[in-house]
Residue frames as qw, qx, qy, qz and C-alpha x, y, z in Angstrom:
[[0.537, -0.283, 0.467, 0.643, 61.89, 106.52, 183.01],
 [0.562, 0.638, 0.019, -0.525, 61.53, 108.81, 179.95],
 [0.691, 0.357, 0.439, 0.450, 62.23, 107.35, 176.46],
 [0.442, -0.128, 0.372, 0.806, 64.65, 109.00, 174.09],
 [0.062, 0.673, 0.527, 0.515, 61.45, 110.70, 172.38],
 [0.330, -0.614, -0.553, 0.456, 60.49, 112.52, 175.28],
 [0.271, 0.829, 0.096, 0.480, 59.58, 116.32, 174.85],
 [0.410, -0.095, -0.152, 0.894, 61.83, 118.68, 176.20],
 [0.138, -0.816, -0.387, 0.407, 61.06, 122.31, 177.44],
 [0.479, 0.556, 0.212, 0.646, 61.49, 125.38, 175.41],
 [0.286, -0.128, -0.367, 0.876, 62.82, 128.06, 176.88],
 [0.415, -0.297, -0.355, -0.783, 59.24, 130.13, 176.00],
 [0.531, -0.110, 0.595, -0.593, 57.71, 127.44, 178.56],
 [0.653, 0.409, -0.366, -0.522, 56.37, 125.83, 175.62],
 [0.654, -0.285, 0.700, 0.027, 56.79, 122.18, 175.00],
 [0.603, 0.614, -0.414, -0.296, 58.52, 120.59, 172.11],
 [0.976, -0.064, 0.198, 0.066, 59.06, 117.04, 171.13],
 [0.055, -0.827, 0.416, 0.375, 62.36, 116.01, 170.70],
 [0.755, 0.444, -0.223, -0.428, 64.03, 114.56, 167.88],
 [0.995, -0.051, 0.086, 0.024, 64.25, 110.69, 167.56],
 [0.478, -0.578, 0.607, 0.261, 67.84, 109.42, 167.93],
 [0.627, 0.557, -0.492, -0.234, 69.17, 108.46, 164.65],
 [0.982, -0.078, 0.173, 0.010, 69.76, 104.35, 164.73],
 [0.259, -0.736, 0.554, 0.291, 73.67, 103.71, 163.94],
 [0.536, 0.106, 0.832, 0.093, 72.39, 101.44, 161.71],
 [0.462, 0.762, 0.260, -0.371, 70.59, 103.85, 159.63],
 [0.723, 0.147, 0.332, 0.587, 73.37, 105.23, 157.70],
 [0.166, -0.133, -0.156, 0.965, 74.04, 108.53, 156.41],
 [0.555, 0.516, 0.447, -0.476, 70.88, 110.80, 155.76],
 [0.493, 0.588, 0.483, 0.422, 69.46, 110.96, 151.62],
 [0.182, -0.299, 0.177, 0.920, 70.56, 113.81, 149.84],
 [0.589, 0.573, 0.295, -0.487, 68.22, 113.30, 147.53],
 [0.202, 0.592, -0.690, -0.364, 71.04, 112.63, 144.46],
 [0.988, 0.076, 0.131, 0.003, 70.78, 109.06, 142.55],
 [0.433, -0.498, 0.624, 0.418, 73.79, 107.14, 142.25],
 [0.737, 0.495, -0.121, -0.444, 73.98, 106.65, 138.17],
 [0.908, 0.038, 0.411, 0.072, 74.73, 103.19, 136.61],
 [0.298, -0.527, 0.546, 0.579, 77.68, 102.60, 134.32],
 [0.623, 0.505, -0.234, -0.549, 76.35, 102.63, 130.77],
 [0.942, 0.027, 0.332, -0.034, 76.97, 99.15, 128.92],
 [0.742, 0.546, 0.043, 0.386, 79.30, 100.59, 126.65],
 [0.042, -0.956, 0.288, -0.047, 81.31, 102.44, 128.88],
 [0.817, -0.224, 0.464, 0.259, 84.07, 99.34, 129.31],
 [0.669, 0.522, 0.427, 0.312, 84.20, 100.03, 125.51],
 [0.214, 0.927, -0.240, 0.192, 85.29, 103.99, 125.35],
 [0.684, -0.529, 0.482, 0.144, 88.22, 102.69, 127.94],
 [0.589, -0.172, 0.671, 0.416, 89.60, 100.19, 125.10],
 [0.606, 0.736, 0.297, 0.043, 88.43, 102.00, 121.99],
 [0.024, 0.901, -0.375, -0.215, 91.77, 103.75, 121.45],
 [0.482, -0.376, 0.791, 0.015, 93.60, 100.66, 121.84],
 [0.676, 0.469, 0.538, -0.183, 91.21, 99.42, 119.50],
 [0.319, 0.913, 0.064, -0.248, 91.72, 101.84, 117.17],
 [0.127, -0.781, 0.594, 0.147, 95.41, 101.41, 116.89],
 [0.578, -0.066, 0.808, 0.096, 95.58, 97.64, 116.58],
 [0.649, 0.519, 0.529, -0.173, 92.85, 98.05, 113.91],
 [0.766, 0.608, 0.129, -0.162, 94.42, 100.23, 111.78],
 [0.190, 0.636, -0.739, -0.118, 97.90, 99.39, 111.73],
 [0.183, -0.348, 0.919, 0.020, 97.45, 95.52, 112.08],
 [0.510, 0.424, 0.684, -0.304, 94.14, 94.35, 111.38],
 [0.528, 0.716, 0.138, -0.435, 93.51, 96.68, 108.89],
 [0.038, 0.582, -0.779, -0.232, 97.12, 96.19, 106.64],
 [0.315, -0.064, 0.947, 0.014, 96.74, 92.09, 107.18],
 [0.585, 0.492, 0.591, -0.257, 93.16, 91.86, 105.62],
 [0.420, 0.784, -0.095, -0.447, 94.36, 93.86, 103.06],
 [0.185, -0.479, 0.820, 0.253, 97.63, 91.97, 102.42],
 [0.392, 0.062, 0.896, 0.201, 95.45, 89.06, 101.78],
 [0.593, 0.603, 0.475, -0.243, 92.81, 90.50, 99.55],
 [0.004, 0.778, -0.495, -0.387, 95.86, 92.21, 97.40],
 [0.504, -0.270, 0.809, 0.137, 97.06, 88.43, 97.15],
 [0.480, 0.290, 0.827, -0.043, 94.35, 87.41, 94.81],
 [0.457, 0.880, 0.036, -0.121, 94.47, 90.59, 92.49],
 [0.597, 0.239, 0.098, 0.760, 97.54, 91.49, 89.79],
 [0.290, -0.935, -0.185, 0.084, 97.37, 94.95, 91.88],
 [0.681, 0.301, -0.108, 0.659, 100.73, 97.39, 91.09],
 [0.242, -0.230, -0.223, 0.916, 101.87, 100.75, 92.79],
 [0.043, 0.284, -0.032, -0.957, 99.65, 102.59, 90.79],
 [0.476, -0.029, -0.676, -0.562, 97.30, 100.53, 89.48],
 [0.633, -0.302, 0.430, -0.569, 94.47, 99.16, 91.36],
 [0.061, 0.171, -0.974, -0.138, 94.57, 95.77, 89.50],
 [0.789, 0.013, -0.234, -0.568, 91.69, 92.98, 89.13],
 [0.682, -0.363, 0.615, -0.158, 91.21, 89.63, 90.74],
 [0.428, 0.566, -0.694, -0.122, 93.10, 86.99, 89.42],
 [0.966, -0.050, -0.145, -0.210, 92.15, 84.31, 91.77],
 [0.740, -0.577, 0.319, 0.139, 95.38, 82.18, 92.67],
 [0.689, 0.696, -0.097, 0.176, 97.24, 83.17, 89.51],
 [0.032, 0.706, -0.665, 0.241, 100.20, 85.00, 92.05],
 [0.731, -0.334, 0.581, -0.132, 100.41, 81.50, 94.41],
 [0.925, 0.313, 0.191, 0.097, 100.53, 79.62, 91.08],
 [0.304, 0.774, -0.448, 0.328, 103.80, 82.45, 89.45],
 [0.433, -0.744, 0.477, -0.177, 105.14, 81.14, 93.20],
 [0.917, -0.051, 0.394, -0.014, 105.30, 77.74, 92.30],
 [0.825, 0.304, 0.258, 0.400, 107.55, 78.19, 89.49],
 [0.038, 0.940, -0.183, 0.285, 109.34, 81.25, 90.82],
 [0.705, 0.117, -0.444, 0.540, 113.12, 80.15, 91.47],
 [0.002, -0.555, 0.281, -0.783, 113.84, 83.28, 93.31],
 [0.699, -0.376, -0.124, -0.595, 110.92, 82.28, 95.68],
 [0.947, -0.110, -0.301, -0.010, 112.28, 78.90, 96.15],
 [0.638, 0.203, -0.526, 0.524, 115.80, 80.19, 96.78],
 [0.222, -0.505, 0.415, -0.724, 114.42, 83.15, 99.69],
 [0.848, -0.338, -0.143, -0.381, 112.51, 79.91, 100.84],
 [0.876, -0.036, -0.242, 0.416, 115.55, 77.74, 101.46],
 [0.264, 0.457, -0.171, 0.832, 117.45, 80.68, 102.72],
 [0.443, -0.439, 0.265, -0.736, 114.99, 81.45, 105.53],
 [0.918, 0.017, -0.391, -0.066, 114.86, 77.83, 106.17],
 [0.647, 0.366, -0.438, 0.505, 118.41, 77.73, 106.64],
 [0.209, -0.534, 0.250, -0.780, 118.13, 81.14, 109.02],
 [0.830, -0.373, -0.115, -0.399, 115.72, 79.06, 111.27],
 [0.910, -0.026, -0.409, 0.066, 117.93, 76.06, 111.65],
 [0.497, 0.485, -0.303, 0.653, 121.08, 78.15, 112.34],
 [0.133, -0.570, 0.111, -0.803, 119.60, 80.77, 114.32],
 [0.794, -0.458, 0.157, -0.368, 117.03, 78.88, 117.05],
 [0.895, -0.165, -0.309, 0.278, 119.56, 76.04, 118.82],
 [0.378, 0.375, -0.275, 0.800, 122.11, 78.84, 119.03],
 [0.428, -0.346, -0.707, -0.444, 119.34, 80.58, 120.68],
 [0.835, -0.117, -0.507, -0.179, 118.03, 78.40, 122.32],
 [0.871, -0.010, -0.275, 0.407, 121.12, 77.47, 124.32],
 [0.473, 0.240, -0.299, 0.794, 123.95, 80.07, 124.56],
 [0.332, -0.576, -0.001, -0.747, 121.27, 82.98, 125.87],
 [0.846, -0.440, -0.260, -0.151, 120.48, 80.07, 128.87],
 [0.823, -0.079, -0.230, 0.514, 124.13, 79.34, 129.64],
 [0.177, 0.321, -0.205, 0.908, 125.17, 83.40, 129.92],
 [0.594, -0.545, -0.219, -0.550, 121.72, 83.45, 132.24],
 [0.920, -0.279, -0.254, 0.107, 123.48, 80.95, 134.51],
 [0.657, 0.470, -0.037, 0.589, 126.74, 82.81, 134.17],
 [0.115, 0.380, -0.162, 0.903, 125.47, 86.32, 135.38],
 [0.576, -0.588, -0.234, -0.518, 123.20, 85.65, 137.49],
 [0.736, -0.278, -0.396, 0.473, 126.27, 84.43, 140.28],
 [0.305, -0.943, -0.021, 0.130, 126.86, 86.96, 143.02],
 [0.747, 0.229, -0.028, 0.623, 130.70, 87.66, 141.56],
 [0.103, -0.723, -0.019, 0.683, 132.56, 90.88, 142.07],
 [0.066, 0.509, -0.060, -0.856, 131.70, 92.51, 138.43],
 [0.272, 0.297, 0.867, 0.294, 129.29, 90.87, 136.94],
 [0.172, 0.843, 0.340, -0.380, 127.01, 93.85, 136.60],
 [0.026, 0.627, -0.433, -0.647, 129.45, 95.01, 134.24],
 [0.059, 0.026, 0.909, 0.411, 129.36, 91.54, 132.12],
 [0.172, 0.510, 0.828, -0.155, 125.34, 91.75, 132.36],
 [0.067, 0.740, -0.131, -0.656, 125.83, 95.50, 131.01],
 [0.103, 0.533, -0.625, -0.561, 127.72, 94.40, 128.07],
 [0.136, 0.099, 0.893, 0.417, 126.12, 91.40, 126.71],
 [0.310, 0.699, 0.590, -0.259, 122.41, 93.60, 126.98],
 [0.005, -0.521, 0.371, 0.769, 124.52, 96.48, 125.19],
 [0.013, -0.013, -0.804, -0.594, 123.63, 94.52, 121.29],
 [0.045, -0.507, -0.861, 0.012, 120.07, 94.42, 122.17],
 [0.123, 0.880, 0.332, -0.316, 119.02, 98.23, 122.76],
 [0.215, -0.366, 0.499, 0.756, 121.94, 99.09, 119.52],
 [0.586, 0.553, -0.207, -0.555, 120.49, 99.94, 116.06],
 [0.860, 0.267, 0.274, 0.337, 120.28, 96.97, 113.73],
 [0.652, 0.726, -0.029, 0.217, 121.62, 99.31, 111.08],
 [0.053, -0.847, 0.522, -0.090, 124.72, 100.62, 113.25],
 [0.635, -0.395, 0.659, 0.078, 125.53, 96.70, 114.11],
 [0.839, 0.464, 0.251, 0.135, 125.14, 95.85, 110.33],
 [0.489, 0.766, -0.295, 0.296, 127.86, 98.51, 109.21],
 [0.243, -0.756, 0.602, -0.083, 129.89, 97.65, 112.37],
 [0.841, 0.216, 0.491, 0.075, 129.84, 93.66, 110.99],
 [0.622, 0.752, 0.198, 0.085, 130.15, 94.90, 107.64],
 [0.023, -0.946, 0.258, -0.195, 133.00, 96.91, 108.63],
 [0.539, -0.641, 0.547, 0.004, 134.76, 94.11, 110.46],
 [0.755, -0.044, 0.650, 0.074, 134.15, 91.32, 107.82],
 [0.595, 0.790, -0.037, -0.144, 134.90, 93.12, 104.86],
 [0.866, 0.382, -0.142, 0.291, 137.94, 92.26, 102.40],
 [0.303, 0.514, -0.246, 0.764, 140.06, 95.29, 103.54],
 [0.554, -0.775, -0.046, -0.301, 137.84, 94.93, 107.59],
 [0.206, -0.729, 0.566, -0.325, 139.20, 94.35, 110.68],
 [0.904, -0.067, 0.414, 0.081, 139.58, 90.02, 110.79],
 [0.814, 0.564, -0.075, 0.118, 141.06, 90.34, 107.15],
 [0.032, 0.956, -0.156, 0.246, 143.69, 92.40, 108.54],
 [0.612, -0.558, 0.548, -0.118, 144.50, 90.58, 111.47],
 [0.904, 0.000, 0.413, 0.114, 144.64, 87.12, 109.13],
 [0.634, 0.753, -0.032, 0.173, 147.13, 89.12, 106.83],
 [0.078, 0.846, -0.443, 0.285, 149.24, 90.12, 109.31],
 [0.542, -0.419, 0.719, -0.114, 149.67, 86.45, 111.01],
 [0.025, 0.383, -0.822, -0.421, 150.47, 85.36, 107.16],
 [0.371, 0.369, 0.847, -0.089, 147.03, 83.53, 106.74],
 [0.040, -0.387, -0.585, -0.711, 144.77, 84.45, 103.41],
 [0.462, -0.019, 0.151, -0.874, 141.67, 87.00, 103.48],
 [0.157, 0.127, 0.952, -0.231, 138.29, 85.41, 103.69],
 [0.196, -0.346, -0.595, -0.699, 135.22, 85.88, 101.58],
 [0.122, 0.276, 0.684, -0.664, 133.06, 86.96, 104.22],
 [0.439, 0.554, 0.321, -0.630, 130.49, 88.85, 102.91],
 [0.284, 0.587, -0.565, -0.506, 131.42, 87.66, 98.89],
 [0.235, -0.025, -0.969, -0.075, 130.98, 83.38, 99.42],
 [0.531, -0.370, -0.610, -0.457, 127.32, 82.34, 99.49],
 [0.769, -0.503, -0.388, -0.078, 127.15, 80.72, 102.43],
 [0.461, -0.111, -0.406, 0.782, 129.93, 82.24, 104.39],
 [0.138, -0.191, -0.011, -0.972, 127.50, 85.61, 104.07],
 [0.661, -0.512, -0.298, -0.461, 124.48, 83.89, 105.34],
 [0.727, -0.478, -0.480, 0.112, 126.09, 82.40, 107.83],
 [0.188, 0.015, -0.417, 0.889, 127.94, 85.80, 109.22],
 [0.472, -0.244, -0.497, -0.686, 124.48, 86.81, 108.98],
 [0.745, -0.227, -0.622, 0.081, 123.57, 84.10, 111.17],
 [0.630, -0.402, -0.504, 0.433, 125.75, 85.14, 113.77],
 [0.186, -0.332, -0.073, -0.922, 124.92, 89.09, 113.47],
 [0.563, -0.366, -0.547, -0.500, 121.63, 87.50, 114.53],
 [0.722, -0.235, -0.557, 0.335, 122.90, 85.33, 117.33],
 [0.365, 0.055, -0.242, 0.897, 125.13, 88.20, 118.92],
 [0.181, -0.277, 0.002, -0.944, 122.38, 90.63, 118.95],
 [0.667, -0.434, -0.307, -0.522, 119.62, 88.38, 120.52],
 [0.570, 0.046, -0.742, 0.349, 121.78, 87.11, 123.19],
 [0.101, 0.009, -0.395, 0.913, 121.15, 89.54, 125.99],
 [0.528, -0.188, -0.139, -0.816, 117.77, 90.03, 125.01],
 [0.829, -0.139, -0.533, -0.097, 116.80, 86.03, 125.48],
 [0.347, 0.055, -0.684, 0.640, 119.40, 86.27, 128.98],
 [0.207, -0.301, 0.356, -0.860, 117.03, 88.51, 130.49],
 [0.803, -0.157, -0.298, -0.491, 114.10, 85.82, 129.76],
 [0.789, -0.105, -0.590, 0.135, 115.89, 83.26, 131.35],
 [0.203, 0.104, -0.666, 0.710, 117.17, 84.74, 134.23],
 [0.606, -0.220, -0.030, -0.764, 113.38, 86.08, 134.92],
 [0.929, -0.069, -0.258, -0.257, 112.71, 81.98, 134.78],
 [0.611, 0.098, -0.640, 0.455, 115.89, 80.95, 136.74],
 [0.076, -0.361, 0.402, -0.838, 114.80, 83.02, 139.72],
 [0.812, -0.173, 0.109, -0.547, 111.45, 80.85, 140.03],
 [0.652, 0.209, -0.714, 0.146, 114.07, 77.65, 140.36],
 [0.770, -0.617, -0.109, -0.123, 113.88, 76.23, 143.77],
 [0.038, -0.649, 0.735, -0.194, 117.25, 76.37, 145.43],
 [0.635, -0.359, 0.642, -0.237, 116.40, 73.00, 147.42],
 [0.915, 0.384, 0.072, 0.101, 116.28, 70.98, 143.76],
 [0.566, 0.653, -0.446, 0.233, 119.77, 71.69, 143.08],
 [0.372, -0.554, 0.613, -0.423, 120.50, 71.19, 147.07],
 [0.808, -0.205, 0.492, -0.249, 118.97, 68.15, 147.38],
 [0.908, 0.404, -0.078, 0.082, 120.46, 66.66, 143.95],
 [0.476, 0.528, -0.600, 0.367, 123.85, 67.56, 145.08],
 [0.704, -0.417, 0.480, -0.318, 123.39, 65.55, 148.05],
 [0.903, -0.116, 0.373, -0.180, 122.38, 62.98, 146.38],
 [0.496, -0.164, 0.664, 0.535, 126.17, 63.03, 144.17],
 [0.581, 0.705, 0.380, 0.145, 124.86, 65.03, 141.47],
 [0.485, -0.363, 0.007, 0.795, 127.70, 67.41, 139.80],
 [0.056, 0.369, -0.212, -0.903, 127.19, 70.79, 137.47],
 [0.247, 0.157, -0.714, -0.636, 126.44, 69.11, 134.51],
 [0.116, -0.269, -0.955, 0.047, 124.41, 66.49, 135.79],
 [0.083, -0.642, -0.531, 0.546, 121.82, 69.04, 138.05],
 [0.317, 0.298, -0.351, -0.829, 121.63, 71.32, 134.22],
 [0.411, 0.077, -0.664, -0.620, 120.20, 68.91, 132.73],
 [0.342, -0.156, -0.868, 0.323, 118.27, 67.14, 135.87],
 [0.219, -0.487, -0.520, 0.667, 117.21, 69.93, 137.30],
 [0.019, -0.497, 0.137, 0.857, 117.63, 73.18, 135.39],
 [0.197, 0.242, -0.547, -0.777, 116.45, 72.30, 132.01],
 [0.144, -0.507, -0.845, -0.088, 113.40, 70.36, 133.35],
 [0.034, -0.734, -0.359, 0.576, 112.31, 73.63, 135.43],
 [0.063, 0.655, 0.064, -0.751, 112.65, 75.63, 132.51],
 [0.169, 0.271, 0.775, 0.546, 111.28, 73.86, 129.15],
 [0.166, 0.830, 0.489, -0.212, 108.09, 76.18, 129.31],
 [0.271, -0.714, 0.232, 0.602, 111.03, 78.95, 128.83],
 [0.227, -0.322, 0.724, 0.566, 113.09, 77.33, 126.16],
 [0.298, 0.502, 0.733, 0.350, 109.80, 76.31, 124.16],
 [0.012, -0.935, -0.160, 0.317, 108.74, 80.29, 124.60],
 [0.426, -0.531, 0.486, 0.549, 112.28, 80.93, 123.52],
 [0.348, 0.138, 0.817, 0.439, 112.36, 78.40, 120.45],
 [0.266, 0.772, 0.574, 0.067, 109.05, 79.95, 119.18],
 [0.031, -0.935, 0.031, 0.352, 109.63, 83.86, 119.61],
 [0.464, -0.442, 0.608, 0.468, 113.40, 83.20, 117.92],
 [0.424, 0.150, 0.788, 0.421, 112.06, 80.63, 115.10],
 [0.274, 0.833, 0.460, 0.136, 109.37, 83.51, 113.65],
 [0.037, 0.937, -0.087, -0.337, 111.61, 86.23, 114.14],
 [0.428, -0.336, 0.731, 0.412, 114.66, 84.11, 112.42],
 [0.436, 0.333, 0.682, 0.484, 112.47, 83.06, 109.13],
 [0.054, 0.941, 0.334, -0.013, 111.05, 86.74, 109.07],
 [0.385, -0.443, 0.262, 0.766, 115.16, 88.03, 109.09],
 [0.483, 0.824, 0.176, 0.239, 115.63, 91.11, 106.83],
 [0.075, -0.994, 0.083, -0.003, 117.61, 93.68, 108.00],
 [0.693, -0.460, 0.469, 0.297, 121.00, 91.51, 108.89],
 [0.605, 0.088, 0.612, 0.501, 121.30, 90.06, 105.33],
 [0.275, 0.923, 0.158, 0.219, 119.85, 93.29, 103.41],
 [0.270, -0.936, 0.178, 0.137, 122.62, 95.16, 105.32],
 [0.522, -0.479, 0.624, 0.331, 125.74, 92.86, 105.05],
 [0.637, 0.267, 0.624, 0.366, 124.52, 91.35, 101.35],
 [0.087, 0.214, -0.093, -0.969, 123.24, 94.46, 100.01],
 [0.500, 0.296, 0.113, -0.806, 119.95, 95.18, 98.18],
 [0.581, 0.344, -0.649, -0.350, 120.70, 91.99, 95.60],
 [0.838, -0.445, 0.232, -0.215, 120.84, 89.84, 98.28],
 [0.788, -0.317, 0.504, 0.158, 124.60, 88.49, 97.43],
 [0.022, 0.371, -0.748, -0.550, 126.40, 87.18, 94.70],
 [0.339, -0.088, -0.517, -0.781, 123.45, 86.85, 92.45],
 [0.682, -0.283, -0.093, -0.668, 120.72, 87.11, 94.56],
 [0.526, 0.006, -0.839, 0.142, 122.13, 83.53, 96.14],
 [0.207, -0.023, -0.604, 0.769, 121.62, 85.13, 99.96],
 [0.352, -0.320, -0.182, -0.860, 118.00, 86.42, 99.44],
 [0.074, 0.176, 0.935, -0.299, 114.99, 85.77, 101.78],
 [0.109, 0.540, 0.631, 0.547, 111.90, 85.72, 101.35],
 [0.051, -0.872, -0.395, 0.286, 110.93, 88.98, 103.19],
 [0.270, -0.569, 0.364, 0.687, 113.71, 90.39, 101.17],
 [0.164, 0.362, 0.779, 0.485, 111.88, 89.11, 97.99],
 [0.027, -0.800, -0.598, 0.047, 108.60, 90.84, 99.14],
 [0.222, -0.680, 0.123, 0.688, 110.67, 94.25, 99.75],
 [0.478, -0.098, 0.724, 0.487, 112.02, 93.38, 96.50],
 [0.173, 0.484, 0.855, 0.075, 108.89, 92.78, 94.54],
 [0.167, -0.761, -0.622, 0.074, 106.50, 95.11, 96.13],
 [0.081, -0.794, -0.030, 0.602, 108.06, 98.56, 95.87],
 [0.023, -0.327, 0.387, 0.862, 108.89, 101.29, 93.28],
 [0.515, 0.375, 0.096, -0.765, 106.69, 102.84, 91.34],
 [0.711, 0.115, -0.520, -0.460, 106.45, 99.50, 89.21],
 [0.314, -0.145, 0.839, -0.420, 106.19, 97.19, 92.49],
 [0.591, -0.330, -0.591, -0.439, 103.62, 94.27, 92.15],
 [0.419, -0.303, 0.604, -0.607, 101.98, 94.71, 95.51],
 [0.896, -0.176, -0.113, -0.392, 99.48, 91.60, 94.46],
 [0.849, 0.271, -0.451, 0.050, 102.44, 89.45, 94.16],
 [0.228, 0.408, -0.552, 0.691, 104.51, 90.85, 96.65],
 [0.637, -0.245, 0.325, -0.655, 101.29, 90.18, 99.15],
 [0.913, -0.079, -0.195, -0.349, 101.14, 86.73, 98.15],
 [0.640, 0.176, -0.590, 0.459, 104.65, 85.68, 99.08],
 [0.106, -0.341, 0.638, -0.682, 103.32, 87.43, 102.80],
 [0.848, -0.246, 0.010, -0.470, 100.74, 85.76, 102.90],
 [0.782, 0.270, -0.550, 0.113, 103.06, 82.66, 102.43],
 [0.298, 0.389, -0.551, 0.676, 105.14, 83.94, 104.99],
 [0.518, -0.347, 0.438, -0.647, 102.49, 83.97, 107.54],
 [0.895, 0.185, -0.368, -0.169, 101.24, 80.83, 106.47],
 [0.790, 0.237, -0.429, 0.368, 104.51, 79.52, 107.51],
 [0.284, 0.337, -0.511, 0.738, 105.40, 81.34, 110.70],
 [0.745, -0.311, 0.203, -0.555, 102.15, 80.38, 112.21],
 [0.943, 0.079, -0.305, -0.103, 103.10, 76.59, 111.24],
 [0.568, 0.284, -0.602, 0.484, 106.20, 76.93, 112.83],
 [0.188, -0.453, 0.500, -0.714, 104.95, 78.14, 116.04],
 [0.798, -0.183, 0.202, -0.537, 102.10, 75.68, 116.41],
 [0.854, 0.179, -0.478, 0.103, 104.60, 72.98, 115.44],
 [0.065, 0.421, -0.598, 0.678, 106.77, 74.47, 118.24],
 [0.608, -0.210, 0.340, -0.686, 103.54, 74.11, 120.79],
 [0.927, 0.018, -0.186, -0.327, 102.50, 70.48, 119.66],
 [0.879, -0.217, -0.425, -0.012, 105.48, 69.29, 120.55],
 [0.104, -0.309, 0.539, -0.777, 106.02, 70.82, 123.84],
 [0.714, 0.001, 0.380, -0.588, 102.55, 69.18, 124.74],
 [0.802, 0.188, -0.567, 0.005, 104.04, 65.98, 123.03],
 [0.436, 0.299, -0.650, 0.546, 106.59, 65.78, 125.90],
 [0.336, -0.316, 0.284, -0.841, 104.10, 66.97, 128.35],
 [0.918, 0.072, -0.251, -0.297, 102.02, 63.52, 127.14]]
């Protein structure tokens, strides 16, 4: 029997060996080419843009904010450290105290509302109806609108001579100080706020009602549970991760309001300055060509300060209840 080596006849007469079968195991043949390794720093060119961006618009700004804090730094003036001279001016800066209570307020008002209503219109549209796609249209509508077009269309409705006064003139009732009584202007304000984050928060929840189990709401209405009962049984246990996500995202963007009340109060923040916050202070402060940026950095620092506390108060006691 010959083996696969065996020589073979050339046509010449000659013999020539032939060539060894190629194992299937071998693989292909060498080219002769190395494969090259990926450099340790190539992961790095990949996310150095990214880098780059974050670094200097957010990194870079923030470090500055705080080193600003600790100098009497103006528009045009580089300034000198001063140590905790601006934090100390805070302490006995009314203004300060009132944008503090004011954004307080905002919080309280702003996250339950929230919180809540943005869950219930999630429940609402999310039923197979005949035109709910329209109603799921219109309450996202306030969410991809200009702040500034929904401030002058507010501004426009709740003025002395807007469109409510009107109506309560013509069905013999008095005008209303909207935008002119302290606290009636924070609290349209308020619900400027509400109105525009509804749709935005609906979309979160429905995202988090879709991972609900049908059979919890089945098997509780077996067992004689009705609507109300199986919300709060069912629906608002399966989705406290949500509502604490919610509560957080809301409660920093609610004590960080500007635009609403700058728009509807104007630049004064109200009938003397009553309606200010305190990122409206910093605005305030910290511009024109005599601006103290040091000061005007120390009330942000503040402001972070405080909108980190409020989130990690938010988290502690989500992972109270969790305990």
């Amino acid at each position: 029997m010959d083996s696969p080596t065996a020589s073979a006849a050339h046509p010449s007469g000659t013999l020539t060996a032939a060539p060894a079968a190629r194992s299937p195991r071998s693989g292909p043949p060498r080219t002769g080419r190395r494969i090259r390794r990926h450099l340790p720093t190539s992961p790095w060119l990949f996310a150095a843009p990214g880098l780059l961006v974050v670094g200097v618009f957010s990194l870079y700004p923030f470090v500055s904010t705080v080193l600003n804090s600790f100098t009497d730094r103006r528009t045009l003036v580089p300034g000198h450290y001063v140590g905790l001279a601006n934090f100390r001016e805070l302490w006995h800066d009314d203004m300060f105290w009132t944008g503090l209570r004011n954004s307080t307020l905002y919080v309280l008002g702003v996250v339950p509302a929230l919180v809540v209503l943005p869950l219930l219109l999630a429940m609402l549209v999310q039923r197979h109806i005949p035109g709910i796609a329209f109603f799921r249209a219109a309450f996202y509508t306030p969410v991809v609108a200009s702040i500034v077009v929904v401030g002058l269309i507010w501004v426009w409705m709740l003025d002395d001579r807007g469109l409510i006064n009107s109506v309560l003139e013509a069905v013999g009732a008095g005008k209303v100080g909207f935008l002119s009584d302290q606290w009636l202007l924070l609290g349209s304000a308020m619900a400027v706020t509400v109105w525009k984050g509804l749709g935005y928060y609906m979309i979160i929840y429905l995202a988090a009602l879709a991972n609900v189990p049908r059979e919890l709401h089945e098997a509780a209405a077996v067992d004689g549970a009705g609507a109300v009962r199986r919300f709060f049984t069912v629906t608002v246990p399966a989705l406290r991760s949500t509502m604490v996500l919610v509560a957080a995202l809301s409660s920093v963007s609610a004590f960080k309001v500007f635009s609403e009340v700058y728009l509807m109060a104007g630049p004064g923040g109200g009938p003397a300055g009553e309606d200010t916050t305190l990122v409206m202070l910093v605005q305030r402060v910290g511009t024109g060509l005599t601006g103290r940026v040091g000061y005007a950095s120390a009330i942000s620092v503040v402001v972070f300060v405080i909108t980190v506390a409020l989130m990690l108060l938010v988290l502690r006691a989500d992972r109270r209840e969790d305990a």
